[in-house]
Structure formats: C-alpha cells, structure tokens
Backbone as CSV, one residue per row, in Angstrom:
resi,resn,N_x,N_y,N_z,CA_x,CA_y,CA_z,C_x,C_y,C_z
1,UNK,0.844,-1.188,0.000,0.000,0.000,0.000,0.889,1.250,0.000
2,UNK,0.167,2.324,-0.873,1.244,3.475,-0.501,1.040,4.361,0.473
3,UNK,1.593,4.990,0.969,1.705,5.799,2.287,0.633,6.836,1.594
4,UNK,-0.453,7.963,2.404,-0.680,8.708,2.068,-0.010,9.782,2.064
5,UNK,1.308,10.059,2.964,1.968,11.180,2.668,2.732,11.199,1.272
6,UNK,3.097,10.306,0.844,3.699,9.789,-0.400,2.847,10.357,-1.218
7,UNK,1.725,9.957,-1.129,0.430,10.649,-2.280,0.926,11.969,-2.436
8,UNK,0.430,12.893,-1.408,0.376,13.888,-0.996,1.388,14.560,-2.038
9,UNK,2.370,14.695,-1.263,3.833,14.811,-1.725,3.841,14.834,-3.358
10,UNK,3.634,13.796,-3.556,3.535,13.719,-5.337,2.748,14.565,-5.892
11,UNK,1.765,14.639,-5.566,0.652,15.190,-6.091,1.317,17.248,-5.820
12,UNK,1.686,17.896,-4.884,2.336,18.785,-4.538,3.817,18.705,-5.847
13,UNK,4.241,18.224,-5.945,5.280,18.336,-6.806,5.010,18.491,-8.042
14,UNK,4.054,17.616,-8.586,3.031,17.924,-10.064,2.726,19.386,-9.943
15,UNK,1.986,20.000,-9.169,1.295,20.748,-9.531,2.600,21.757,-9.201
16,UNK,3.571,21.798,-8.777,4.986,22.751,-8.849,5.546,22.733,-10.138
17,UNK,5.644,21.494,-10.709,5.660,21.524,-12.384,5.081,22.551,-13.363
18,UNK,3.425,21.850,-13.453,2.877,22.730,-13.826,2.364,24.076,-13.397
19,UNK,2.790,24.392,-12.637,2.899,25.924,-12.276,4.042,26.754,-12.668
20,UNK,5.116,25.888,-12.727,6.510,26.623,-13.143,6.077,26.721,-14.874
21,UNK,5.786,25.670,-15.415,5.527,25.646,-16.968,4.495,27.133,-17.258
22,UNK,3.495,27.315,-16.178,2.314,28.617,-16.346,3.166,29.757,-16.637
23,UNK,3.774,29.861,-15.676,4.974,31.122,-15.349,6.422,31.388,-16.579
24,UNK,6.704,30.588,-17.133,8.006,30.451,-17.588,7.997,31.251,-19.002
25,UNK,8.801,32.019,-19.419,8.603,32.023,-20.929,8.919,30.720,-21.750
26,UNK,8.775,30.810,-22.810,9.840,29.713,-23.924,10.106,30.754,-25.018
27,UNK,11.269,30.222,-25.359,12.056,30.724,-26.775,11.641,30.197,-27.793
28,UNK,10.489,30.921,-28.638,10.310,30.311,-29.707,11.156,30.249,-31.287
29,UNK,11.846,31.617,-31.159,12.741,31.689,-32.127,14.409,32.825,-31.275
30,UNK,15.313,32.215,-31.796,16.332,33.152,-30.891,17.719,33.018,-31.807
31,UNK,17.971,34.526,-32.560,19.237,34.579,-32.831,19.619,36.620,-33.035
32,UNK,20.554,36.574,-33.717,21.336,38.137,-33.937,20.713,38.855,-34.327
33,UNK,19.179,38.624,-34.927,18.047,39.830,-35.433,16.966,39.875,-34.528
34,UNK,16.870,38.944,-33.638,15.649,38.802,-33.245,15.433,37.840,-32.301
35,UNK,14.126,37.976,-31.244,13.986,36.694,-29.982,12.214,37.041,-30.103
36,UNK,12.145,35.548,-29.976,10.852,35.770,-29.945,10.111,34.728,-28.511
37,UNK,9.344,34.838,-28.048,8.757,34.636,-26.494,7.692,34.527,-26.602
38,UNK,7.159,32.770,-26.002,5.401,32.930,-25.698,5.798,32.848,-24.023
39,UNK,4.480,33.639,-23.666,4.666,33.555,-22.116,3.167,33.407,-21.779
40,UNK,3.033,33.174,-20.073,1.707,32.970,-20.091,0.859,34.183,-19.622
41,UNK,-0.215,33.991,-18.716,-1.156,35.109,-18.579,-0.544,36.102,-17.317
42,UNK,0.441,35.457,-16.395,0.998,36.015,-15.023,2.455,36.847,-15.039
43,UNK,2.749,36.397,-16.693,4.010,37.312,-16.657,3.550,38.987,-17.096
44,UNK,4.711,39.588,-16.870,4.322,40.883,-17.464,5.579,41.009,-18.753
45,UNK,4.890,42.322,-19.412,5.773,42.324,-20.472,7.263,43.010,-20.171
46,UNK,7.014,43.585,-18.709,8.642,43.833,-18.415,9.242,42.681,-18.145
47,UNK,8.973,41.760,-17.522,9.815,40.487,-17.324,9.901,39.543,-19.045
48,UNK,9.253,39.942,-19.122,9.386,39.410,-20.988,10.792,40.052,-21.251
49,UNK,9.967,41.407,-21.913,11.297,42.102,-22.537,13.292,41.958,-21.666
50,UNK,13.045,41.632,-20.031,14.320,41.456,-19.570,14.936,40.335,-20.538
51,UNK,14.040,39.442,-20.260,14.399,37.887,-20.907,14.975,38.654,-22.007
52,UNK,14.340,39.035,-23.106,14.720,39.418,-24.496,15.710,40.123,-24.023
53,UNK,16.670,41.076,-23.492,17.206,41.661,-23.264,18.220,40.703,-22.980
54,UNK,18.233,39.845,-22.207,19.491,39.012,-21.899,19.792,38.188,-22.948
55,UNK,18.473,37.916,-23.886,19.132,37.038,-25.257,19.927,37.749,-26.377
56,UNK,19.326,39.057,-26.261,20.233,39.671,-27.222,21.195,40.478,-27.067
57,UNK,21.363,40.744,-26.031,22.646,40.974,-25.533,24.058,39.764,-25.355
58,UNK,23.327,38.423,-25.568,24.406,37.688,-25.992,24.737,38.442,-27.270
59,UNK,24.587,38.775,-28.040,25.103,38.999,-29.493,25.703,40.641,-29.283
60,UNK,25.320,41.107,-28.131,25.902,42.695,-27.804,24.938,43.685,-28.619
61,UNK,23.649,43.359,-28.574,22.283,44.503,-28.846,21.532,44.260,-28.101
62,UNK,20.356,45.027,-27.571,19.283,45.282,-27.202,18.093,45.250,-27.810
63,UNK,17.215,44.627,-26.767,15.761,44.200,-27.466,15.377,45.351,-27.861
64,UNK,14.132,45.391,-28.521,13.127,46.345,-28.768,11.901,45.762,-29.269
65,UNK,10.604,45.715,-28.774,9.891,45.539,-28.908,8.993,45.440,-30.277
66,UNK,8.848,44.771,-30.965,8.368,44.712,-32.438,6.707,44.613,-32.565
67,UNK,6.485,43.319,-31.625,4.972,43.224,-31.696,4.577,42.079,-30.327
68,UNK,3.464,42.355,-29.772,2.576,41.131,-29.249,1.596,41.000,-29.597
69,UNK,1.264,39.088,-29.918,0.204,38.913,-29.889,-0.702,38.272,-28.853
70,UNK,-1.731,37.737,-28.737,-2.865,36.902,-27.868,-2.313,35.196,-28.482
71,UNK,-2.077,34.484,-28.001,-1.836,32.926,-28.736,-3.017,31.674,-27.805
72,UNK,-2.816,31.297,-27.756,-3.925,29.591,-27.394,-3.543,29.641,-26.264
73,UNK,-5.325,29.377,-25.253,-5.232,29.034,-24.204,-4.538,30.180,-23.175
74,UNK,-4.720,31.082,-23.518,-4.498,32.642,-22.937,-3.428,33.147,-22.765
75,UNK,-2.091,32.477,-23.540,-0.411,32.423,-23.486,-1.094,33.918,-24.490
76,UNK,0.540,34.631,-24.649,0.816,35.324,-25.174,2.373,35.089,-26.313
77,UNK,2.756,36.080,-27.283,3.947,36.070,-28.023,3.958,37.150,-28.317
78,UNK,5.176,37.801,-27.993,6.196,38.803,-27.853,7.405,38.800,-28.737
79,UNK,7.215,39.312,-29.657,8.466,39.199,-31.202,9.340,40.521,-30.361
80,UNK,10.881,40.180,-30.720,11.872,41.458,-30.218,12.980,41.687,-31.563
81,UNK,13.186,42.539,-31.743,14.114,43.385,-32.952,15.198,43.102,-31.715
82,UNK,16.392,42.897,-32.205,17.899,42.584,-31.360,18.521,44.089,-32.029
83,UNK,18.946,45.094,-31.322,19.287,46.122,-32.445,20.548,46.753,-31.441
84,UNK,21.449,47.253,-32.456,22.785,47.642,-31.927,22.351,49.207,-30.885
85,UNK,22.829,48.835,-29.943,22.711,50.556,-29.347,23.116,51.407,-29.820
86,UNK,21.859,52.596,-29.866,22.316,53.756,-30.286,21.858,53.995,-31.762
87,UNK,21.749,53.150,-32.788,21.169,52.887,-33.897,19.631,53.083,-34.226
C-alpha cells in the first residue's frame, strides 16, 4: 500500500511543475536579429522584454519591442528586434 503522505507529496510536486511551466517564458525563435517569447497570462511584459534583453545581448544589442500577440489558451507572443545601441 502506498503511504498517504507519499500521495500527498507527489501530487504537490506535479502541480509545482505545472505551475513553473504557467509562469516560464519559452524561446520560440532566438538569434542576432531577433527573440521571440510565448509567455503565459501572469508574466508581465517587463519580465518578458528582460528575458529578451538578456538574449540579445548575448550577441551585444538590445531588445526592442516589435509586436505582441494573444496565442492559445491565454499564453501570449512577444516578437523582439535585437538592435545595436544607439542605432
């Protein structure tokens, strides 16, 4: 038989999963012109754009905001221009 704290426990860790997955962006496209980001309904678009900011600053530019849209199931996508400072 299994323990019910065992249950418990499991069941608490699932739903830490899918809660981190709610929260998280993903990289849908990412290189030297551009990053693009679906995120879900709890992020904001400043924590977006940081993300974008740290991807394109691997390449030594800065995001800039191009477009968002509405996507499935109440996620969002956030397209970013990677652009040299100052330009």
């Amino acid at each position: 038989m299994i323990a019910p704290q065992f249950v418990i426990m499991a069941g608490i860790g699932l739903l830490m999963q899918v809660g981190a997955v709610c929260l998280a962006s993903t990289v849908i496209a990412h290189d030297g012109d551009g990053v693009t980001l679906e995120f879900g309904p709890w992020a904001t678009i400043a924590e977006i754009q940081g993300k974008a900011h740290q991807l394109c600053g691997e390449h030594g530019k800065i995001a800039s905001l191009g477009q968002q849209t509405n996507a499935e199931s109440g996620f969002r996508v956030a397209a970013f221009d990677c652009e040299v400072p100052g330009s």
